[in-house]
KOLVEXFI-101786 format. One record per atom (N, C-alpha, C, O, CB): y negated, x negated, z; residue in three letters. Coordinates in steps of 0.1 Angstrom, whole numbers, plus 5000, padded with zeros to 4 digits. Last residue first. Glycine has a CB too. Layout:
YXZALA...
END
This chain:
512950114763UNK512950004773UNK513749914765UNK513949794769UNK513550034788UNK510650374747UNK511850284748UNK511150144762UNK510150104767UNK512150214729UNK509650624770UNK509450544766UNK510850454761UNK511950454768UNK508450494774UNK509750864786UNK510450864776UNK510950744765UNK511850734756UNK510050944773UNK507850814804UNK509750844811UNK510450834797UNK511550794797UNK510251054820UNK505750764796UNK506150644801UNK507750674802UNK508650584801UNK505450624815UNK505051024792UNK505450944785UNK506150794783UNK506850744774UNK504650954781UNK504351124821UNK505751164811UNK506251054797UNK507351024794UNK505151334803UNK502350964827UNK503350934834UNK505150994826UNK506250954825UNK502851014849UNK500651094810UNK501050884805UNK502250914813UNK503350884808UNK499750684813UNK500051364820UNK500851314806UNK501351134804UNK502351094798UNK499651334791UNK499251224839UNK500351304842UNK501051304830UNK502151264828UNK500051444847UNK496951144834UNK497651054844UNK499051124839UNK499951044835UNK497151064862UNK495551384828UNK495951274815UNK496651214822UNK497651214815UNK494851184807UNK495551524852UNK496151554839UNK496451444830UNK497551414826UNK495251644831UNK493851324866UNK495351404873UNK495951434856UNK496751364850UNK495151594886UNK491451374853UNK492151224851UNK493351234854UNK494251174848UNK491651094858UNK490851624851UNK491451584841UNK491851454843UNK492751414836UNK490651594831UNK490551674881UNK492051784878UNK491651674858UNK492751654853UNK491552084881UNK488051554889UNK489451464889UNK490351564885UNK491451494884UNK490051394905UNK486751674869UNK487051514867UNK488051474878UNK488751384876UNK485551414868UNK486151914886UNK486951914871UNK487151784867UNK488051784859UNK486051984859UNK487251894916UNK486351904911UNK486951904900UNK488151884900UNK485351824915UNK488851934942UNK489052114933UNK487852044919UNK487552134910UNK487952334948UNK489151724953UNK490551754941UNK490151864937UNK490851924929UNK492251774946UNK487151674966UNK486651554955UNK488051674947UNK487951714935UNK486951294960UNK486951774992UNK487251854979UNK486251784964UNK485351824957UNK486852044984UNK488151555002UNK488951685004UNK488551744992UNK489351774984UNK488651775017UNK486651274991UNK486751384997UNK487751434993UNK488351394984UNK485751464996UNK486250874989UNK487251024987UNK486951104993UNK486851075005UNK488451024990UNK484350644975UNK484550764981UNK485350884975UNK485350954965UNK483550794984UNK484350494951UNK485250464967UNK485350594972UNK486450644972UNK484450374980UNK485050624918UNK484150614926UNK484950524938UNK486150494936UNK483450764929UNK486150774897UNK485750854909UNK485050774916UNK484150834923UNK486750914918UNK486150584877UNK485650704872UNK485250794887UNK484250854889UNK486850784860UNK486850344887UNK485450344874UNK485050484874UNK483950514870UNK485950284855UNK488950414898UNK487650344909UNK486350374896UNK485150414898UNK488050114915UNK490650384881UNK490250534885UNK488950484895UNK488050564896UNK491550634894UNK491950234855UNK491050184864UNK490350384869UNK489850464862UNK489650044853UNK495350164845UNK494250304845UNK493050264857UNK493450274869UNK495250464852UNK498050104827UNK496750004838UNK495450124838UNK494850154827UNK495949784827UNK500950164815UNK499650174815UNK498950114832UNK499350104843UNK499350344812UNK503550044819UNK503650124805UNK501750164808UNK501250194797UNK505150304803UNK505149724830UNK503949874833UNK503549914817UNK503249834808UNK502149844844UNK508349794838UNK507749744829UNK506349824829UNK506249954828UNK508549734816UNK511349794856UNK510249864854UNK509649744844UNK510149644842UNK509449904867UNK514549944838UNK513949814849UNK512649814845UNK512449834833UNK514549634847UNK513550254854UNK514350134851UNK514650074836UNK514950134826UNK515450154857UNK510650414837UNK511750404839UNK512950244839UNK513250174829UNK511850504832UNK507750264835UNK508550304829UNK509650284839UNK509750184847UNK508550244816UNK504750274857UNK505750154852UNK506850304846UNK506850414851UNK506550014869UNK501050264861UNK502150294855UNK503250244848UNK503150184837UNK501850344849UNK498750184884UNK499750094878UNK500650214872UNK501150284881UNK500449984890UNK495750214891UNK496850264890UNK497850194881UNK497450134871UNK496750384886UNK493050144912UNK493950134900UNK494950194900UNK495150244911UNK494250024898UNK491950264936UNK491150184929UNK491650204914UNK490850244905UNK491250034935UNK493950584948UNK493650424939UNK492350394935UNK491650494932UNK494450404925UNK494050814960UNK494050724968UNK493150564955UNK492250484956UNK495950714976UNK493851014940UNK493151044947UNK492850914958UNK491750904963UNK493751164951UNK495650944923UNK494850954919UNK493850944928UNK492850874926UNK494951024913UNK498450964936UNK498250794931UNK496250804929UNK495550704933UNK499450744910UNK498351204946UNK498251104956UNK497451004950UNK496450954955UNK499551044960UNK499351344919UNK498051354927UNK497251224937UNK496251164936UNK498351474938UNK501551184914UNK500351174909UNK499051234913UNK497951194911UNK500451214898UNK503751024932UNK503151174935UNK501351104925UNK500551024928UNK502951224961UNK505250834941UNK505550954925UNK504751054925UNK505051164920UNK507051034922UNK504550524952UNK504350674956UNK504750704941UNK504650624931UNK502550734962UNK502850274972UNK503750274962UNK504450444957UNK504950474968UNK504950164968UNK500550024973UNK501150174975UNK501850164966UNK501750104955UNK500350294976UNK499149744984UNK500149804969UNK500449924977UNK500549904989UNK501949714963UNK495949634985UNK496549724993UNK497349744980UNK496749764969UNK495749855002UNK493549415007UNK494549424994UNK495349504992UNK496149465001UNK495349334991UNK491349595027UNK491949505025UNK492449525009UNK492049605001UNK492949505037UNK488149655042UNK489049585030UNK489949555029UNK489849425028UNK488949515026UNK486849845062UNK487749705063UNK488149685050UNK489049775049UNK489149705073UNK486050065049UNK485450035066UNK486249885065UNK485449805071UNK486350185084UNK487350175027UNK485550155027UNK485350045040UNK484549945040UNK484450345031UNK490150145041UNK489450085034UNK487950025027UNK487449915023UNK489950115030UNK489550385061UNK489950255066UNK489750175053UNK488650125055UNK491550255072UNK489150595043UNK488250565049UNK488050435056UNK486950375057UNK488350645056UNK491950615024UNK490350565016UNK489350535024UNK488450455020UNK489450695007UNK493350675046UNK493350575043UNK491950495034UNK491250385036UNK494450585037UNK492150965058UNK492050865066UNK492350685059UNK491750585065UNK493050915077UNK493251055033UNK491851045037UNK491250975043UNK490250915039UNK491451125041UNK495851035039UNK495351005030UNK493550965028UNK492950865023UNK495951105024UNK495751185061UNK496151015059UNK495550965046UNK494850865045UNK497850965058UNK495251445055UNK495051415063UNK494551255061UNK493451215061UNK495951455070UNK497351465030UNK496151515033UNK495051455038UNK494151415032UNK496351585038UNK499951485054UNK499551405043UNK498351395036UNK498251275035UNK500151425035UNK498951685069UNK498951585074UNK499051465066UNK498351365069UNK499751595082UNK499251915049UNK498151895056UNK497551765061UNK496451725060UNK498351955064UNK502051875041UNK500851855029UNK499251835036UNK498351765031UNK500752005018UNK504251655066UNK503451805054UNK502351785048UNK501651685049UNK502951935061UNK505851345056UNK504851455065UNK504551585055UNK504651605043UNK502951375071UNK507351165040UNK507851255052UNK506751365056UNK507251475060UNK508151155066UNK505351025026UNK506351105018UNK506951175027UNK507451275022UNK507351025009UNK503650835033UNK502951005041UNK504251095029UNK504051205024UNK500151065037UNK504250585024UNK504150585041UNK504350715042UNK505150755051UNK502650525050UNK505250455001UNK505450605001UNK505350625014UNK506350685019UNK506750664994UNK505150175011UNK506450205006UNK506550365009UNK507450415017UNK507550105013UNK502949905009UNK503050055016UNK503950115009UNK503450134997UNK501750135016UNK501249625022UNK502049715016UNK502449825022UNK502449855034UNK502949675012UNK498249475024UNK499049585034UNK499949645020UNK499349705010UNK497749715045UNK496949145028UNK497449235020UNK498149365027UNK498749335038UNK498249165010UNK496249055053UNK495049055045UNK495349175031UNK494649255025UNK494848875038UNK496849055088UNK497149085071UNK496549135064UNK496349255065UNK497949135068UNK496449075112UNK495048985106UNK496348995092UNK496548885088UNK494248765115UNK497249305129UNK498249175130UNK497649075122UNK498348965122UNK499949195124UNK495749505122UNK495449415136UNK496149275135UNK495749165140UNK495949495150UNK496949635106UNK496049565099UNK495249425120UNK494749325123UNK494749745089UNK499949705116UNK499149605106UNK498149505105UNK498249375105UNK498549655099UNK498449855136UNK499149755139UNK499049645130UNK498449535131UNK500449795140UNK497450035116UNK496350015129UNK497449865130UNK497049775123UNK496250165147UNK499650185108UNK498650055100UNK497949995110UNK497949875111UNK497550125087UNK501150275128UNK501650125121UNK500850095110UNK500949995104UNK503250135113UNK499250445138UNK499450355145UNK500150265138UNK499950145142UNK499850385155UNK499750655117UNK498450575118UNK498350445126UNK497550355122UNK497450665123UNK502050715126UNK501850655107UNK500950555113UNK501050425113UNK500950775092UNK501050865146UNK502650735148UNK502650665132UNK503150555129UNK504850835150UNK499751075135UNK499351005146UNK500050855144UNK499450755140UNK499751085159UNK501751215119UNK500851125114UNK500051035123UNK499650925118UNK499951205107UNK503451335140UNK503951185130UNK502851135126UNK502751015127UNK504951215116UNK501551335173UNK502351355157UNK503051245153UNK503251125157UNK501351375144UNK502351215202UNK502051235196UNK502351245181UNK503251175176UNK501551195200UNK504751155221UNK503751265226UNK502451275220UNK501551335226UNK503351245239UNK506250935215UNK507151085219UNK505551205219UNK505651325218UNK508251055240UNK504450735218UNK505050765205UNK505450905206UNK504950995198UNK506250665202UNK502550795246UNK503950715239UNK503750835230UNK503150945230UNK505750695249UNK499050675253UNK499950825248UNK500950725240UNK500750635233UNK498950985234UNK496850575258UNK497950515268UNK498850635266UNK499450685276UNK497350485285UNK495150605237UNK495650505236UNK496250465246UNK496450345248UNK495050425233UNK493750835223UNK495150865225UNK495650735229UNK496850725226UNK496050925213UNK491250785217UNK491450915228UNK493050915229UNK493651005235UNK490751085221UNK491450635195UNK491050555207UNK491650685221UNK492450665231UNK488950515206UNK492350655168UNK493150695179UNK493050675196UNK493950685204UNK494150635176UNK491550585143UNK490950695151UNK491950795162UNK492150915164UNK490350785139UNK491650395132UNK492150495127UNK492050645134UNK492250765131UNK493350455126UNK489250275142UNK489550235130UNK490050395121UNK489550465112UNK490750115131UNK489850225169UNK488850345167UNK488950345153UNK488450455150UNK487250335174UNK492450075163UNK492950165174UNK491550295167UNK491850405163UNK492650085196UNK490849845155UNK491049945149UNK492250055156UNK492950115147UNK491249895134UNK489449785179UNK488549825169UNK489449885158UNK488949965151UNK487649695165UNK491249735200UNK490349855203UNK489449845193UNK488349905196UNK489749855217UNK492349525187UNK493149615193UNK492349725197UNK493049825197UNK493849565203UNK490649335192UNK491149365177UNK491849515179UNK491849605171UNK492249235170UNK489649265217UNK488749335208UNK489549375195UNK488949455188UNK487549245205UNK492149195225UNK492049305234UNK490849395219UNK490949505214UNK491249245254UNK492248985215UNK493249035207UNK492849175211UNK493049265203UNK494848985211UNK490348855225UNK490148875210UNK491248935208UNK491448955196UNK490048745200UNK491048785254UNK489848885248UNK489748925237UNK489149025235UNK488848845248UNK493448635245UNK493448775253UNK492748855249UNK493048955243UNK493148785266UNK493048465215UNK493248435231UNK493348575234UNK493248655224UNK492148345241UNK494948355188UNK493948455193UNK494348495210UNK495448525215UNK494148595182UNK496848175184UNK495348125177UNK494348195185UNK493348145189UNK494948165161UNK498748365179UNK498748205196UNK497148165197UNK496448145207UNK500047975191UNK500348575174UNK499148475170UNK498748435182UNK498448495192UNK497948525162UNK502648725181UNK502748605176UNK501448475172UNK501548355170UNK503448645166UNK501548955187UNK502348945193UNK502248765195UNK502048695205UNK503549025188UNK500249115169UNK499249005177UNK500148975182UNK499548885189UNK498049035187UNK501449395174UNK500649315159UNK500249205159UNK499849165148UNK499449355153UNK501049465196UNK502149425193UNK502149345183UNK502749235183UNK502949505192UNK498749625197UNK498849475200UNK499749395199UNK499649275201UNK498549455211UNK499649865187UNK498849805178UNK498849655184UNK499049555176UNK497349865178UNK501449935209UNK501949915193UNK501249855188UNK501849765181UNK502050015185UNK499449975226UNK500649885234UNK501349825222UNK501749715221UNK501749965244UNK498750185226UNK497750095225UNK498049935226UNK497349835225UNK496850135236UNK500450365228UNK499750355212UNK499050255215UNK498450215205UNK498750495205UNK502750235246UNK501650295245UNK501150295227UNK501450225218UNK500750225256UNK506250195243UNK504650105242UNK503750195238UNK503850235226UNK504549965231UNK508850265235UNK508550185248UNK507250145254UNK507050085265UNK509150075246UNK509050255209UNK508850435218UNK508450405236UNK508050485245UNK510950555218UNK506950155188UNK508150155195UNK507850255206UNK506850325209UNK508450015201UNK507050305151UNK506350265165UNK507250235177UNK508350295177UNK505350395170UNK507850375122UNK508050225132UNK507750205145UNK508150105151UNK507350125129UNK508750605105UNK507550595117UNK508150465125UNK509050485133UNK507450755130UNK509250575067UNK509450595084UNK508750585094UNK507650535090UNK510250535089UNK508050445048UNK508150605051UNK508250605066UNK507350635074UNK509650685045UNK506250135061UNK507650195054UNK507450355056UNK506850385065UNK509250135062UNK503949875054UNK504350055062UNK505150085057UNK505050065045UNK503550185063UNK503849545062UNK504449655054UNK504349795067UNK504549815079UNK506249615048UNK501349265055UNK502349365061UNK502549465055UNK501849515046UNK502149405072UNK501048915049UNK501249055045UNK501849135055UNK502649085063UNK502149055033UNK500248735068UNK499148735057UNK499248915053UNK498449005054UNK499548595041UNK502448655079UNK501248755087UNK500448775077UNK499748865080UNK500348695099UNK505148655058UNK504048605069UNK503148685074UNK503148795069UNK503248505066UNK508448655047UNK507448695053UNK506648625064UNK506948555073UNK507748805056UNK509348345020UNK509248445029UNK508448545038UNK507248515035UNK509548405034UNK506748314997UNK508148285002UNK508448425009UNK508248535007UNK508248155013UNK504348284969UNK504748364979UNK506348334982UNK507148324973UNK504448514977UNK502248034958UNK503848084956UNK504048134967UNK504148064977UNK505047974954UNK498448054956UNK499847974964UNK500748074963UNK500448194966UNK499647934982UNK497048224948UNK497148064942UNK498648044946UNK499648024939UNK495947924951UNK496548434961UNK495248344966UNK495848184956UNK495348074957UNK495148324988UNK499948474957UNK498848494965UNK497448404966UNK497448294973UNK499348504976UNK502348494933UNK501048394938UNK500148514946UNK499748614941UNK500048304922UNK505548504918UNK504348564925UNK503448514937UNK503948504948UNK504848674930UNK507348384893UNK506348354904UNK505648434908UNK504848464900UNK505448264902UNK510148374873UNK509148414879UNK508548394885UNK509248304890UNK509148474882UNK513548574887UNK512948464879UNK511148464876UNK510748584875UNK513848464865UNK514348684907UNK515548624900UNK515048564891UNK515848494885UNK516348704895UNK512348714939UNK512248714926UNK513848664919UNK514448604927UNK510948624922UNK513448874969UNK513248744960UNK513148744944UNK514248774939UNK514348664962UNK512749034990UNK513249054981UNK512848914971UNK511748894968UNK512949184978UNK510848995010UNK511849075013UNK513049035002UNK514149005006UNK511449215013UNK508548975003UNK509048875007UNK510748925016UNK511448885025UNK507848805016UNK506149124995UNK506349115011UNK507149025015UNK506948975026UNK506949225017UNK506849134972UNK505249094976UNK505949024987UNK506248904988UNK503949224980UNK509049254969UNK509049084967UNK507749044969UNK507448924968UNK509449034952UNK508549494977UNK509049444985UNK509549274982UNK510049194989UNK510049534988UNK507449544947UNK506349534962UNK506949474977UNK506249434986UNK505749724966UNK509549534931UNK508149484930UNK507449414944UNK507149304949UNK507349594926UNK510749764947UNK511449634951UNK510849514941UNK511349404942UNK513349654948UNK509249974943UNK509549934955UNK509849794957UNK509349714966UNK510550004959UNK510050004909UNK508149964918UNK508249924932UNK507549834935UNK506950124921UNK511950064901UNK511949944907UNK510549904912UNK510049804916UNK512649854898UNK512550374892UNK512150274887UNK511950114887UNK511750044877UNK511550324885UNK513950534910UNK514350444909UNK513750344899UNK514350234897UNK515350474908UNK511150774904UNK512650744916UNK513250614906UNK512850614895UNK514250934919UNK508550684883UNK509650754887UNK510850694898UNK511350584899UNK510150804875UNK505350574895UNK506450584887UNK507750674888UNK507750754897UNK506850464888UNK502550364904UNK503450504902UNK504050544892UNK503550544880UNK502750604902UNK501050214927UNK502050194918UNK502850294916UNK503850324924UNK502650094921UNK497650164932UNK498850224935UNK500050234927UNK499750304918UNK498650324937UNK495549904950UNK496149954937UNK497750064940UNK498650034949UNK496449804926UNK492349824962UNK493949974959UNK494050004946UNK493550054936UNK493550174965UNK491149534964UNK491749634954UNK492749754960UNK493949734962UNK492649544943UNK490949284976UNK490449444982UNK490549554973UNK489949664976UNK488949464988UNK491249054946UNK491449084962UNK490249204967UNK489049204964UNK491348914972UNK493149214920UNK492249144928UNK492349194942UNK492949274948UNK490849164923UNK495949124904UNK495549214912UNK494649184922UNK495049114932UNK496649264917UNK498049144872UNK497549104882UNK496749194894UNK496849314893UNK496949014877UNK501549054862UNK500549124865UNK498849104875UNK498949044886UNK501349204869UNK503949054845UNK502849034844UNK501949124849UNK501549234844UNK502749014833UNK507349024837UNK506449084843UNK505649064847UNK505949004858UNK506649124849UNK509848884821UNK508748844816UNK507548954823UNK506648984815UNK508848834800UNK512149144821UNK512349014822UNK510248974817UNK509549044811UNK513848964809UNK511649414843UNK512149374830UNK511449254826UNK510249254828UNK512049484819UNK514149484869UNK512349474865UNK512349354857UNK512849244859UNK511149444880UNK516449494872UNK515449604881UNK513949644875UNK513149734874UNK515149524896UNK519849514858UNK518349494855UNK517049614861UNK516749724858UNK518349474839UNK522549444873UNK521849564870UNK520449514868UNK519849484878UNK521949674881UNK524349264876UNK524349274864UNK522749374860UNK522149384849UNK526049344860UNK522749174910UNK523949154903UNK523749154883UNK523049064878UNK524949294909UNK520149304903UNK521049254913UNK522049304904UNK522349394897UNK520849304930UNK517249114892UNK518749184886UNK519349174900UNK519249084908UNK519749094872UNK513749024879UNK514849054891UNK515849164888UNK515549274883UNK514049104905UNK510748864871UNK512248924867UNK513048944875UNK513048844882UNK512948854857UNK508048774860UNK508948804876UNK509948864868UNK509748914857UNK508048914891UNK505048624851UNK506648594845UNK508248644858UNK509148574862UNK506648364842UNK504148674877UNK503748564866UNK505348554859UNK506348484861UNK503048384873UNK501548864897UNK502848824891UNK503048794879UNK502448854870UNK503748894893UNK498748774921UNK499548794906UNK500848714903UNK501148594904UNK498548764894UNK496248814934UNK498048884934UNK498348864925UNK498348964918UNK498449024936UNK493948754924UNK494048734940UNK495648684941UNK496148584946UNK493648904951UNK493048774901UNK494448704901UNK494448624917UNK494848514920UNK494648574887UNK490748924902UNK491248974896UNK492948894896UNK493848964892UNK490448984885UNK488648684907UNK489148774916UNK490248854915UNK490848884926UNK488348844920UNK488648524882UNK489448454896UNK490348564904UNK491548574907UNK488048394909UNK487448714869UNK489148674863UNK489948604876UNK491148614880UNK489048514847UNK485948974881UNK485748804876UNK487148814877UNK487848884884UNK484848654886UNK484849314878UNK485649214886UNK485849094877UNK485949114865UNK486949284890UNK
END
């Protein structure tokens, strides 16, 4: 990856306190090419969320710059979107009715083009057979899948993601998970996840980001794309190269907990 591409995303000296409480430790440096998965993994309160929710623009830096493509990120725009744990879908609007909702605001994009965006990744995530089914009458993972589908329809180039499949069972998590590595091979996008689950981080990332216990600071940069590859299988986890990069991952992650701050 080239130095350009490599500072698609990058945070430049970011620091953020609320109030007295230090979130994310002064002088944070990072960067992050564009169609990268990168996943950001750490422990419960470490402040990796509220990193990724200053992507989004949610949350304001206390000192610092975070640059997209160059340009100083503000408020939220279509460029970025977010999946939160929770299931977002409106309960009022078809699955087919959610994803276009994504489109709500782009004026740019006439009927037909919204109709084609909306039935390409509707089949994306692979919900075409369910697209006049309310929210109420399909899974949770189903209703996940539909707030990326939405997303990524809404033309956001970066997609954050705030531990989306931490509610579901291991199957269905599983499941998404799979379904995410797939939607990425198939579309590209820029993608922060955000998750404590070292299996996950492994199995899903390009990269891995390891941040130390509050206020975060990344204690390791782990390129996993070099060693597994794009492609994800099911049973890419019983193979012996990924149970050792899970392992060594797992030790940095302990060490990281103990680390001075």
């Amino acid at each position: 990856m080239n130095d350009m591409t490599r500072r698609y995303l990058s945070f430049e000296g970011v620091t953020k306190s609320f109030n007295d409480l230090p979130v994310v430790a002064p002088t944070f440096d990072l960067e992050i090419g564009r169609g990268e998965f990168v996943v950001f993994l750490g422990p419960s309160g470490c402040g990796k969320t509220t990193l990724m929710r200053m992507v989004g623009g949610l949350e304001t830096p206390t000192g610092g710059t975070i640059r997209l493509d160059g340009v100083p990120l503000g408020k939220p725009d279509k460029w970025r979107g977010m999946v939160f744990q929770s299931y977002s879908s409106f309960p009022w609007l078809t699955v087919e009715g959610n994803i276009a909702f994504g489109m709500l605001y782009r004026s740019e994009l006439g009927k037909a083009e919204k109709l084609e965006r909306t039935q390409h990744y509707m089949q994306l995530v692979g919900l075409s057979d369910f697209a006049k089914a309310y929210p109420s009458r399909i899974s949770g993972g189903m209703r996940q899948r539909v707030a990326i589908a939405r997303t990524l329809a809404a033309g956001s180039e970066v997609l954050l993601m705030d531990e989306p499949f931490g509610a579901l069972d291991a199957q269905r998590r599983e499941q998404l998970q799979v379904e995410m590595r797939r939607i990425q091979n198939a579309d590209a996008k820029t993608i922060v996840f955000v998750t404590h689950d070292v299996e996950e981080a492994v199995f899903l990332a390009d990269r891995v980001i390891v941040f130390s216990p509050r206020p975060a600071r990344v204690t390791a940069d782990i390129d996993i794309g070099a060693k597994l590859g794009p492609e994800r299988t099911l049973a890419l986890r019983d193979s012996a190269e990924f149970f050792k990069i899970k392992t060594d991952l797992l030790h940095l992650v302990r060490a990281s907990m103990n680390a001075e701050v």
